[in-house]
Every structure is written in C-alpha cells, then in structure tokens.
N, C-alpha and C positions, 0 to 999 in steps of 0.2 A: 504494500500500500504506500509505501511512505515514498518508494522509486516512483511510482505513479503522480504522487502528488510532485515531487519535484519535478517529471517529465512536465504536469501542466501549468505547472510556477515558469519554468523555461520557455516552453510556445505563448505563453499567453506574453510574457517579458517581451521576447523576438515582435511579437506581435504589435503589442503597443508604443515599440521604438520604431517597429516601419510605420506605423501609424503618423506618429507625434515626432520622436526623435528620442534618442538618448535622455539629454538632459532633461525632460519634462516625465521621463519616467522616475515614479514612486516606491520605494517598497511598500506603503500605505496601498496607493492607487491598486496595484499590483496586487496585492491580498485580497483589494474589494472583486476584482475582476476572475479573480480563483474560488473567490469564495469562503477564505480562510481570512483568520488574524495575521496582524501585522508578525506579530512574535514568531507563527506556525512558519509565515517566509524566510524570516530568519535564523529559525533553526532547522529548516530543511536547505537552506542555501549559504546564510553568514551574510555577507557584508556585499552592497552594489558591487563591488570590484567581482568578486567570489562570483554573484548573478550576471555582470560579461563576459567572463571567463567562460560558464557552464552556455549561455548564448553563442559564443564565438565557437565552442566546441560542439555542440549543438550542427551551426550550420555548416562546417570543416565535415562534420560525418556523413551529410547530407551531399557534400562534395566528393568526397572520397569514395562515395558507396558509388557514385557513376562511373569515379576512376578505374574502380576494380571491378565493376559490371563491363569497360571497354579492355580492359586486359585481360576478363576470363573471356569475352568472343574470339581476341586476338590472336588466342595463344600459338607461341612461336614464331609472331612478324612483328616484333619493337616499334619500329615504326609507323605500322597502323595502328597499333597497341595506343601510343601517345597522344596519335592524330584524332582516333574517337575518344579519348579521355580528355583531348583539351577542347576539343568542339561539344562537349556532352558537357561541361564543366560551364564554358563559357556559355553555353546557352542558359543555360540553370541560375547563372549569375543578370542575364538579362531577366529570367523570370522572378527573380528572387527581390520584393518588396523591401526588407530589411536591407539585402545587400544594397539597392539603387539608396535607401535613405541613409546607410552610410558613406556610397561615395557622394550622394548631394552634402551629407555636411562635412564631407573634406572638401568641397569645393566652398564651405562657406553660408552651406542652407543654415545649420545651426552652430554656433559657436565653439559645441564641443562634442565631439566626436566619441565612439563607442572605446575609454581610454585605451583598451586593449590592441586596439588598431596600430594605436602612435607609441604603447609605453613597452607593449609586448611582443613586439611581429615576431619575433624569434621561434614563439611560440609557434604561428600561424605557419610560418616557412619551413621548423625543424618537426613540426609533427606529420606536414606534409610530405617531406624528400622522405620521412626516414618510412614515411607508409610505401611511395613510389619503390624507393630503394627496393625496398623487400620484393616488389613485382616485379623490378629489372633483373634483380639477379635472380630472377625464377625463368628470366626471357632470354638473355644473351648471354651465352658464354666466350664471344669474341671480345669482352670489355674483362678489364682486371676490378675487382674491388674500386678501387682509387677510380677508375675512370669510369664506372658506374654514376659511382656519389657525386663528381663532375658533371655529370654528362645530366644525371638528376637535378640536379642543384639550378642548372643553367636553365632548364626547363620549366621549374619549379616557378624560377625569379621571374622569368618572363611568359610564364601564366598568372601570375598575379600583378602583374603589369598590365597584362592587357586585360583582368577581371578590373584593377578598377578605372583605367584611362584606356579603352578599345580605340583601337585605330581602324580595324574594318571586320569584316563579317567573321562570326565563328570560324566557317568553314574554312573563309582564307587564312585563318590566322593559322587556323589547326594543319593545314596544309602547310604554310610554311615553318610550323615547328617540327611538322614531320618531316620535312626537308632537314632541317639541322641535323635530326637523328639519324638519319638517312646515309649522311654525308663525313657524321663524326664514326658511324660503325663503318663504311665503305671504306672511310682513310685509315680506320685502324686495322681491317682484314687488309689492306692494303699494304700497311708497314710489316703485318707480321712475316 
C-alpha cells in the first residue's frame, strides 16, 4: 500500500508541475490533490528536493523503458538499436507535458526550474549511460569496455541535447546518431 501511495504522490507531483510549474507546487496542495495529509507526503517522500528526485526518476524510467523496448527488437544491429531508442525517446519527450514545462522554464517561462535539472544532471546523464552501457555491451563485441562507455556517453550527451533544445525531426536526428554509431564501430573493425 504504502508503494502505491507514493507511486500517486509522484504522478499527481509530475502532474501539477506540467500543469502550473515547479515552483507553484505545494506539499500542502499536493496532499489535497492525493487525498492524504500534508505529514502522510512527507513521510512517504521527505522533503521537495526528495519529491524531484523520485519525479525526475519517475520520468528517466519512462524513458529508458522505450530505450530497452528499441534494443530488445534490435538485437544484434547497435546501430539501429540506438536509432529507434533515440527516435522513440525523442518522441516521448515531444509528448511528455512535464518534460515541455521544464524546458519552457529553462527558457525562462518560470523562474525556477525542477532544481534537479540545474543542481543534479549527473544524476540524469550517469543513470542513463550506465543503463545504455549495460545494452551495449550485450550488443557489440567489436568495442572494448572503455570504448563502449565513450561511445555511450557521447550518445547519451547529445540525446539530451536534443530532448531539450531539438534542432529537427526525431527521425532525422535519430538517423544521424545512428550514423555516428555506425561510423565509430566501422572505424574500429577497421583499425582492428
């Protein structure tokens, strides 16, 4: 029960920050809209910081579950593996209400932004590679260790580049990170 209540404490959070924005959410407000007391939120979750956290990680599972839905169709081609994981990613991020009202308030809609954005990205970038990681080196064996986690990392940074500043369609984009991948495994079956 108690898992339960915190899954609805979390959606309903995500929910009234794509709504309103970060800063206009309450823990108060938040308990009226669950149904609970203020105290029940914060002993199933702790402190606002604590509730962007379980928010940010929330929508990251939501992201990552399309990642590994495009690497188990792919299995065995890395590069289409990546291509429908960043196009499947990137769409999700056009559809995703929370995600559009945190990149409108780092452009400035609200003052202050979801902190974990600006105070944590470590968070958002090393839970990501180290999930990818784990599918890459179940996908190519022509990459060492080391040039996996490179080869992840580079992918990583400029999927979340283009989740929150898009420069053009899904499909192109994901098409041209499959081209990277494409090119960094060609050049290293190349040198071997």
């Amino acid at each position: 029960m108690s898992e339960t209540l915190r899954d609805r404490i979390v959606v309903a959070a995500a929910e009234r920050t794509a709504a309103h924005g970060w800063p206009r959410l309450t823990m108060s407000r938040l308990a009226k809209d669950v149904g609970v007391s203020r105290q029940t939120v914060h002993a199933e979750i702790g402190t606002k910081d604590d509730l962007g956290r379980a928010v940010l990680v929330a929508e990251m599972r939501a992201f990552l579950s399309r990642v590994r839905d495009s690497f188990g169709r792919h299995q065995g081609d890395l590069p289409a593996a990546v291509e429908a994981g960043v196009r499947a990613v990137l769409e999700l991020a056009d559809e995703s209400p929370l995600l559009r009202r945190l990149v409108c308030s780092s452009h400035g809609a609200d003052t202050a932004v979801l902190p974990l954005l600006q105070t944590e990205p470590a968070l958002l970038i090393s839970t990501t590679r180290d999930v990818v990681v784990g599918m890459v080196g179940l996908e190519d064996d022509h990459l060492a260790p080391e040039q996996v986690e490179t080869l992840v990392d580079v992918v990583v940074r400029t999927l979340l580049s283009h989740v929150m500043h898009p420069t053009d369609t899904p499909q192109r984009t994901a098409a041209q990170v499959a081209w990277l991948v494409r090119c960094t495994i060609a050049g290293e079956r190349h040198a071997s």
